[in-house]
C-alpha positions in Angstrom: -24.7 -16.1 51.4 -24.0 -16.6 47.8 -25.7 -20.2 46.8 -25.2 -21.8 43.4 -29.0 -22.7 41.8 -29.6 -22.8 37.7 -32.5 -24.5 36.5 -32.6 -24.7 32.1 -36.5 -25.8 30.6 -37.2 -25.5 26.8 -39.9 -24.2 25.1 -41.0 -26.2 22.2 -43.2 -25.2 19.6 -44.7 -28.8 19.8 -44.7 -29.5 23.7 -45.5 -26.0 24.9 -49.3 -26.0 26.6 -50.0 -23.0 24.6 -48.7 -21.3 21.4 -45.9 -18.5 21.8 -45.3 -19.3 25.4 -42.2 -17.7 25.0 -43.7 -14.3 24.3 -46.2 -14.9 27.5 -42.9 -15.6 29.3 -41.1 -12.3 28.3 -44.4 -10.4 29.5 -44.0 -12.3 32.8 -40.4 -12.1 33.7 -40.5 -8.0 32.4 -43.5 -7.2 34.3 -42.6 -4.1 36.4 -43.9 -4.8 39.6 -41.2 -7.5 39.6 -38.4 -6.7 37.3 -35.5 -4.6 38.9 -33.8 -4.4 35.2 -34.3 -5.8 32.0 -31.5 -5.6 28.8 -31.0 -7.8 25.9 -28.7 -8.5 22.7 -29.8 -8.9 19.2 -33.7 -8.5 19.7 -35.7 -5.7 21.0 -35.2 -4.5 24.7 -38.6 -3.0 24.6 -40.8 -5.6 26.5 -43.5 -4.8 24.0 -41.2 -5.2 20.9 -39.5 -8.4 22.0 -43.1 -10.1 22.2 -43.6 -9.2 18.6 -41.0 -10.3 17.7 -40.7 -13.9 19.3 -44.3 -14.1 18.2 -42.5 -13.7 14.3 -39.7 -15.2 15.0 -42.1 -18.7 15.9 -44.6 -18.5 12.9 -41.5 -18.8 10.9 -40.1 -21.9 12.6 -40.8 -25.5 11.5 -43.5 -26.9 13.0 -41.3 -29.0 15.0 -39.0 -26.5 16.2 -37.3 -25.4 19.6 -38.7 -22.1 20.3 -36.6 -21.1 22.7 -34.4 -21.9 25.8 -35.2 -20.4 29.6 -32.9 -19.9 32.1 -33.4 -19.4 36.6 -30.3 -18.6 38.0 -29.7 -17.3 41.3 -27.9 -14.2 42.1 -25.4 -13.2 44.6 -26.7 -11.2 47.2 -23.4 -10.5 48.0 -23.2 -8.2 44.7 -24.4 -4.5 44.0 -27.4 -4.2 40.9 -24.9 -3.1 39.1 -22.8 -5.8 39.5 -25.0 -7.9 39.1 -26.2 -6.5 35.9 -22.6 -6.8 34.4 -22.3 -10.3 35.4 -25.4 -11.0 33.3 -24.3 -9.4 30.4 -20.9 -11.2 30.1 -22.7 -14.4 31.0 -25.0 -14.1 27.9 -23.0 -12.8 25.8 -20.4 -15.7 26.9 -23.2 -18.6 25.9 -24.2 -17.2 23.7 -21.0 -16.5 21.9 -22.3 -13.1 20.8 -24.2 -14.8 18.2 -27.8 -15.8 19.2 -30.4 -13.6 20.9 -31.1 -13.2 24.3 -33.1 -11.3 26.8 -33.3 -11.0 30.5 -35.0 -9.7 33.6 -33.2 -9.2 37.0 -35.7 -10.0 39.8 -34.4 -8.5 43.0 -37.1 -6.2 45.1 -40.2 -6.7 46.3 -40.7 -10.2 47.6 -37.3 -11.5 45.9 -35.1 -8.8 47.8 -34.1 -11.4 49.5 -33.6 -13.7 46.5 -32.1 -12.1 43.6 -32.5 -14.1 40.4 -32.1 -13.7 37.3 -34.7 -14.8 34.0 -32.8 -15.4 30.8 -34.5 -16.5 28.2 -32.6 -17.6 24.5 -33.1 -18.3 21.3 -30.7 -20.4 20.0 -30.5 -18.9 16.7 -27.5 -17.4 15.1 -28.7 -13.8 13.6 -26.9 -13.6 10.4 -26.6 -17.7 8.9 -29.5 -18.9 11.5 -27.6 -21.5 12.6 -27.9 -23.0 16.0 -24.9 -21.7 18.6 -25.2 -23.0 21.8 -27.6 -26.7 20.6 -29.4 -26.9 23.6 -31.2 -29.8 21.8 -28.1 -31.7 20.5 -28.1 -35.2 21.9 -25.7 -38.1 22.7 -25.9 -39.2 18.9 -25.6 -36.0 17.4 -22.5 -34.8 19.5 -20.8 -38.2 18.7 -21.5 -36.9 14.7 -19.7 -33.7 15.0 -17.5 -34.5 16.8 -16.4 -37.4 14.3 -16.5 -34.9 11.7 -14.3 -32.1 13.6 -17.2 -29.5 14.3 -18.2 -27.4 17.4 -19.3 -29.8 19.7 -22.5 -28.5 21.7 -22.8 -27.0 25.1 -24.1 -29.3 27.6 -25.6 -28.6 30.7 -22.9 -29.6 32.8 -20.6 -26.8 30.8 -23.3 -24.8 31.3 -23.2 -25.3 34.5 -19.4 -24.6 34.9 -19.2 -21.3 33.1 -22.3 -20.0 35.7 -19.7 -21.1 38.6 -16.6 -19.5 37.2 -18.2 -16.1 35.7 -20.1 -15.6 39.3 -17.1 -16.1 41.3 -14.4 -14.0 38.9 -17.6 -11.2 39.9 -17.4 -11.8 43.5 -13.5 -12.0 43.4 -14.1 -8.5 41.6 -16.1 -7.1 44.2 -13.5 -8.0 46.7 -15.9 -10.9 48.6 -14.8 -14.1 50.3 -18.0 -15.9 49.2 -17.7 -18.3 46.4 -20.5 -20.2 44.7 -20.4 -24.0 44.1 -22.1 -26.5 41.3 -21.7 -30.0 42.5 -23.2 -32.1 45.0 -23.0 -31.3 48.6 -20.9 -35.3 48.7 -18.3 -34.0 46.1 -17.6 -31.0 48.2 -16.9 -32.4 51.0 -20.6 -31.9 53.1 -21.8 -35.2 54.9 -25.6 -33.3 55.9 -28.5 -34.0 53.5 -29.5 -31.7 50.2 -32.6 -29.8 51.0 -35.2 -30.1 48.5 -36.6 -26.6 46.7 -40.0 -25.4 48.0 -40.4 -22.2 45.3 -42.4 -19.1 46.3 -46.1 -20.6 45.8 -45.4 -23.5 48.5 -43.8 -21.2 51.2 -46.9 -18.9 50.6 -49.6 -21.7 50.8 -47.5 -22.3 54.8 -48.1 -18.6 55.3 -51.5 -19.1 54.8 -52.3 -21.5 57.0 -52.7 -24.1 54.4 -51.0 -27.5 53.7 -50.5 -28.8 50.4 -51.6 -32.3 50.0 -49.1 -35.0 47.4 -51.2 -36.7 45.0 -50.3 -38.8 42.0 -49.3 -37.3 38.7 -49.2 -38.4 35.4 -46.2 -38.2 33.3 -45.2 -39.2 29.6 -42.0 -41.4 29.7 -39.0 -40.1 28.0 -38.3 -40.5 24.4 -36.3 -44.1 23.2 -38.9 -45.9 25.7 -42.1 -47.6 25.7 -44.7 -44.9 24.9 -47.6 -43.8 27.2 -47.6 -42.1 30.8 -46.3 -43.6 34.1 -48.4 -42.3 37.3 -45.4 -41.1 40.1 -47.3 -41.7 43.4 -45.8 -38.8 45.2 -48.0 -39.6 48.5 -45.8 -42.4 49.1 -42.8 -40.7 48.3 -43.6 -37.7 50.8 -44.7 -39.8 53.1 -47.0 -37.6 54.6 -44.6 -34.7 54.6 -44.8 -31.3 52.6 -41.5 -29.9 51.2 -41.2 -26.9 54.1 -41.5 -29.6 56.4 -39.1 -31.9 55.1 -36.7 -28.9 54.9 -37.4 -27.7 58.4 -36.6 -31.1 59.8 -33.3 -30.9 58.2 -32.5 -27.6 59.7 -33.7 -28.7 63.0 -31.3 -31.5 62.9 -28.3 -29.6 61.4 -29.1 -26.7 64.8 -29.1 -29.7 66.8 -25.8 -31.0 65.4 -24.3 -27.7 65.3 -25.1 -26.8 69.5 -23.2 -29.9 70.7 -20.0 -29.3 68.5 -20.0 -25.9 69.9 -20.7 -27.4 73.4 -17.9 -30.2 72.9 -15.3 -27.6 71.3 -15.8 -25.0 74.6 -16.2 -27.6 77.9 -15.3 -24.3 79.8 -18.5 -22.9 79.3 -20.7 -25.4 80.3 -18.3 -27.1 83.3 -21.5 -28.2 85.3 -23.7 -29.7 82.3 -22.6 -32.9 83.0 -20.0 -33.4 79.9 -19.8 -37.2 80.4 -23.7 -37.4 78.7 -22.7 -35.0 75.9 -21.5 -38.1 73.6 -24.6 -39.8 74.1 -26.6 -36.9 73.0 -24.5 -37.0 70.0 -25.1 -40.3 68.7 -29.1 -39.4 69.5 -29.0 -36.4 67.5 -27.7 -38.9 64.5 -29.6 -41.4 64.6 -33.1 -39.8 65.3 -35.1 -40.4 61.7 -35.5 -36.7 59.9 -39.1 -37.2 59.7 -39.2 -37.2 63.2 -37.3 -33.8 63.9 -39.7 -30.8 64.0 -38.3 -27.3 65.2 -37.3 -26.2 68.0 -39.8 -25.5 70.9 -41.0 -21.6 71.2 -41.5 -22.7 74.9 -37.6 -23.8 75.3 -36.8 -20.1 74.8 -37.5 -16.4 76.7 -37.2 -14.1 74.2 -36.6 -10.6 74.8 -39.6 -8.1 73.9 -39.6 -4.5 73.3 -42.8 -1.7 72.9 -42.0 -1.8 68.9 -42.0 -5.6 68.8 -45.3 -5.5 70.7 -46.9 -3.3 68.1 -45.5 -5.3 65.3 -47.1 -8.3 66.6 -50.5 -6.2 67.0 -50.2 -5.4 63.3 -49.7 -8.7 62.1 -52.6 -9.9 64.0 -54.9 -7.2 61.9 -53.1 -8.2 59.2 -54.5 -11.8 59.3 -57.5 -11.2 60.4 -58.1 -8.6 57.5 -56.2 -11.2 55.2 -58.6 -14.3 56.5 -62.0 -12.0 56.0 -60.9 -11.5 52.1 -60.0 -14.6 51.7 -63.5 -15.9 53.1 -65.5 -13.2 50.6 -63.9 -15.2 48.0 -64.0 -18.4 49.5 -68.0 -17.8 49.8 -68.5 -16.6 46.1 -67.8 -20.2 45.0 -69.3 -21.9 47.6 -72.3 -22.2 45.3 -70.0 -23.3 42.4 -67.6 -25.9 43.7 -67.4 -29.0 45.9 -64.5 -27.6 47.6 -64.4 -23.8 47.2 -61.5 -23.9 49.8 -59.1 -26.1 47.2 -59.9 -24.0 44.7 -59.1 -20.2 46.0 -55.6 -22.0 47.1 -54.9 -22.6 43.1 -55.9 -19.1 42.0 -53.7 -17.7 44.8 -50.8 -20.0 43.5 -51.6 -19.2 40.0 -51.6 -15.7 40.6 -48.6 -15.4 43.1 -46.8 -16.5 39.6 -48.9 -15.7 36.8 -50.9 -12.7 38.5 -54.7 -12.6 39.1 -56.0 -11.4 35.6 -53.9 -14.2 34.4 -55.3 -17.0 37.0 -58.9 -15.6 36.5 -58.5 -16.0 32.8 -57.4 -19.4 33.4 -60.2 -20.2 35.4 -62.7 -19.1 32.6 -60.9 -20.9 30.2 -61.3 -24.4 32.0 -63.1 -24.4 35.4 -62.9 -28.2 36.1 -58.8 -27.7 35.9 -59.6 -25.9 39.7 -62.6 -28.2 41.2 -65.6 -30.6 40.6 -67.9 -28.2 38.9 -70.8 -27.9 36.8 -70.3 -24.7 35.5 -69.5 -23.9 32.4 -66.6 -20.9 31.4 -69.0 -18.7 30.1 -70.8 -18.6 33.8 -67.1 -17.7 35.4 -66.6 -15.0 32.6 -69.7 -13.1 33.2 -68.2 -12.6 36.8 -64.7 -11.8 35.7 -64.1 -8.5 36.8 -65.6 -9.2 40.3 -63.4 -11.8 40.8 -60.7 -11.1 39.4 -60.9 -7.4 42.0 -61.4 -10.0 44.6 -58.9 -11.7 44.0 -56.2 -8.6 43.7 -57.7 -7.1 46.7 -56.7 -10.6 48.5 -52.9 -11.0 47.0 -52.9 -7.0 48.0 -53.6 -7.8 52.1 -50.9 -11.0 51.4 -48.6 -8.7 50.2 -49.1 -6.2 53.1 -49.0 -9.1 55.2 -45.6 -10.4 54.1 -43.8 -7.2 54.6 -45.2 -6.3 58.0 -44.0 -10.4 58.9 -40.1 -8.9 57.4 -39.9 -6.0 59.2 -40.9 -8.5 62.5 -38.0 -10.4 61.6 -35.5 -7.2 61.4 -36.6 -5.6 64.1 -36.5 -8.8 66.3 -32.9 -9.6 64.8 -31.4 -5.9 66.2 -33.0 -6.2 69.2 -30.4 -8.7 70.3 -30.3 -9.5 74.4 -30.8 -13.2 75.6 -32.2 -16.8 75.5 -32.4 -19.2 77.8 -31.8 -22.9 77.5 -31.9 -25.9 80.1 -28.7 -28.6 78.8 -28.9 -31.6 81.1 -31.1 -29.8 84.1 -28.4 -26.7 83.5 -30.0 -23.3 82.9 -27.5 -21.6 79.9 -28.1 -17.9 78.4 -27.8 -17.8 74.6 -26.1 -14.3 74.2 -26.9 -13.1 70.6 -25.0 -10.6 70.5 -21.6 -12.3 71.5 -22.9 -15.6 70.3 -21.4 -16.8 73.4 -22.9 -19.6 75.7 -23.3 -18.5 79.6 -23.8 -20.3 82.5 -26.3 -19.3 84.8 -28.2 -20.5 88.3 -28.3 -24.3 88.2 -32.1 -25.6 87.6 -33.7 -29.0 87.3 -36.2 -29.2 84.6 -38.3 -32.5 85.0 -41.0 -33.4 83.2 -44.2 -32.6 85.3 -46.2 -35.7 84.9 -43.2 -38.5 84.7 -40.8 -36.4 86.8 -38.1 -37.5 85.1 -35.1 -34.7 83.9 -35.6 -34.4 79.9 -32.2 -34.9 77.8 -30.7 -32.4 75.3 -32.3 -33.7 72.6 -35.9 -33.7 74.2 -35.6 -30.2 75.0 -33.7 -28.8 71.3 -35.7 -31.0 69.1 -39.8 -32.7 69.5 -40.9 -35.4 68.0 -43.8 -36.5 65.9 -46.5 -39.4 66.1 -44.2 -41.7 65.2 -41.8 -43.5 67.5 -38.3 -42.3 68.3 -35.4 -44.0 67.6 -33.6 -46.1 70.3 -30.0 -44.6 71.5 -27.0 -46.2 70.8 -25.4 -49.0 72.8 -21.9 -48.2 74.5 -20.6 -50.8 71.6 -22.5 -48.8 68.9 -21.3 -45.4 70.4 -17.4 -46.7 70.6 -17.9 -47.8 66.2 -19.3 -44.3 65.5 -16.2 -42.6 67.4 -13.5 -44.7 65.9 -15.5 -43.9 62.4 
């Protein structure tokens, strides 16, 4: 469904890590093995022109200037391209009050055909007086000036914000969809479960890898008006030993978990012998049980159904890895000589590449080796090996590519294959129908544990813990607050 996400970073001609970053970015967002349609307004279209001319547009600026402004919005799936496309355009054109340039790149096939975005990148210049237009950089200070002195105030985030909301849903209205797209806080709307945190395409392909990032402490500069210096954020204690995915996976499993008893509560028909009385209990379990306990749910709590193409799927996705783990060990091996940990450092180039690309992350790794491991080699060593590399390292994204398609075409086939699952609720045998979504009842079965012989509750069976301990149920006078709350 439609979800609201925009994320606004500026490119300053002082605090960018590199001069005309927002050329490199243009080259990036328009690359064609990404970009399902690029346009823009008052600069060149041409993805070749429009890096000329932000590289012109920045030699002219102070040497203190805003370059430029970039943009990552989602898009509604529910839309067409070409609805999409004229939902961009008016959005622009709408910040941008037809003044200051703009250009764009829609980002919806390949890997993101399942997460349509959109790269907008501005330059808050008027054209003809070179006056600013939107004053992404105005401040507190300076709004209270103009507005003392009756001028255009600036556009804040938060308007920002607001016109994303309203020109998305007038398109989906358009379009004749139900689906409407929200920008505040999951509290505000009304939604009592917990925000999920954003994992980004590098950290969901480092899981599909096999590998698990590790938090470590960062240093940051503190924000302007305070004490100068950097501040270390100690992100190890923050996760608390979790990564992102996991965090967010323990959320869903919670949210499933909360979701099966209302639809067991709201239908006692359907599960008449699953002892209801215990159902409230479970409840209050499923609440208070920490979300750094709650993994998801057990592939051995389900029989799923198989077919001869699912079979064959699975065989190719096994080649798939294998032939995925053999490149990745070639490259792995060619800096085993070089680094103290030549595992750590073929995980950066693959993040690097997945969203710079691999001549880009090879480049980078000439440039300053020590940025990827404890070397002693200098960037002229890494350069005389460039090209090997970096056709390693192509070759290797190539098989991950593969290997990501073969895994999406699992998932459809295994979603219109429909049939059955079975689940035991309080010792009670129930088939999942996925086509109906219905719950059935089936042959009544006692499902004990095998060593403590004990029947497991509904919550032991739809959700497993971790290390750490459980948390204790509720007493009756605990359960009888929550229900009157």
């Amino acid at each position: 469904m439609a979800i609201y996400s925009l994320r606004l970073t500026p490119i300053g001609k002082t605090t960018q890590q590199r001069p005309y970053t927002a050329a490199a970015h243009v080259r990036y967002i328009a690359r064609p093995g990404a970009a399902s349609h690029v346009m823009a307004a008052r600069m060149p279209e041409n993805k070749g022109r429009a890096q000329r001319w932000l590289r012109a547009a920045e030699k002219a600026d102070r040497k203190n200037a805003r370059v430029a402004d970039k943009l990552v919005i989602a898009l509604p799936k529910e839309l067409t391209l070409e609805q999409n496309i004229a939902l961009v355009r008016t959005f622009a054109d709408t910040l941008t009050k037809g003044r200051a340039s703009w250009f764009s790149a829609i980002h919806a096939r390949g890997k993101d055909r399942h997460n349509p975005h959109l790269h907008l990148l501005v330059r808050d210049h008027d054209v003809q007086t070179g006056e600013r237009v939107v004053m992404f950089s105005a401040g507190p200070k300076e709004a209270r000036a103009r507005a003392a002195k009756g001028k255009t105030l600036p556009t804040t985030l938060h308007a920002i914000r607001e016109l994303w909301e309203k020109s998305a849903n007038e398109a989906l209205e358009a379009a004749g969809r139900s689906e409407r797209i929200d920008r505040r806080r999951l509290a505000a709307q009304g939604i009592t479960r917990a925000a999920q945190v954003h994992e980004g395409p590098n950290i969901r392909a480092m899981h599909r890898r096999g590998h698990r990032p590790r938090s470590r402490d960062r240093l940051v500069r503190k924000r302007p008006g305070r004490q100068q210096g950097v501040r270390t954020v100690r992100y190890a204690e923050i996760d608390r030993g979790q990564t992102r995915a996991e965090y967010n996976d323990a959320l869903r499993a919670s949210a499933r978990a909360s979701a099966m008893v209302a639809r067991v509560q709201a239908r006692p028909t359907a599960v008449e012998r699953a002892i209801p009385r215990q159902l409230d209990a479970f409840a209050a379990e499923a609440r208070t049980t920490p979300l750094h306990q709650v993994a998801a749910l057990q592939p051995s709590a389900y029989v799923h159904a198989m077919t001869d193409s699912a079979a064959d799927l699975n065989k190719e996705l096994a080649s798939m890895h294998e032939a995925f783990g053999v490149a990745r060990g070639l490259l792995q091996t060619s800096f085993a000589q070089d680094f103290r940990a030549p595992g750590d450092v073929v995980e950066a180039l693959l993040s690097h590449a997945d969203e710079f690309g691999a001549e880009h992350a090879v480049e980078r790794l000439c440039e300053d080796p020590r940025a990827f491991g404890e070397t002693d080699k200098d960037g002229g060593y890494f350069r005389e090996r460039r090209e090997e590399l970096a056709a390693t390292l192509s070759a290797l994204i190539d098989r991950h590519d593969a290997l990501d398609l073969a895994q999406l075409r699992a998932e459809a086939s295994a979603k219109r294959g429909g049939g059955t699952r079975e689940i035991h609720i309080q010792g009670e045998l129930f088939a999942i129908d996925i086509d109906a979504r219905g719950l059935l009842s089936a042959e009544r079965v006692e499902v004990r544990e095998e060593q403590k012989g004990e029947t497991r509750s509904l919550a032991e069976m739809m959700v497993r813990t971790l290390d750490t301990p459980r948390a204790e149920p509720l007493s009756e006078q605990e359960r009888e607050q929550e229900r009157k709350r």
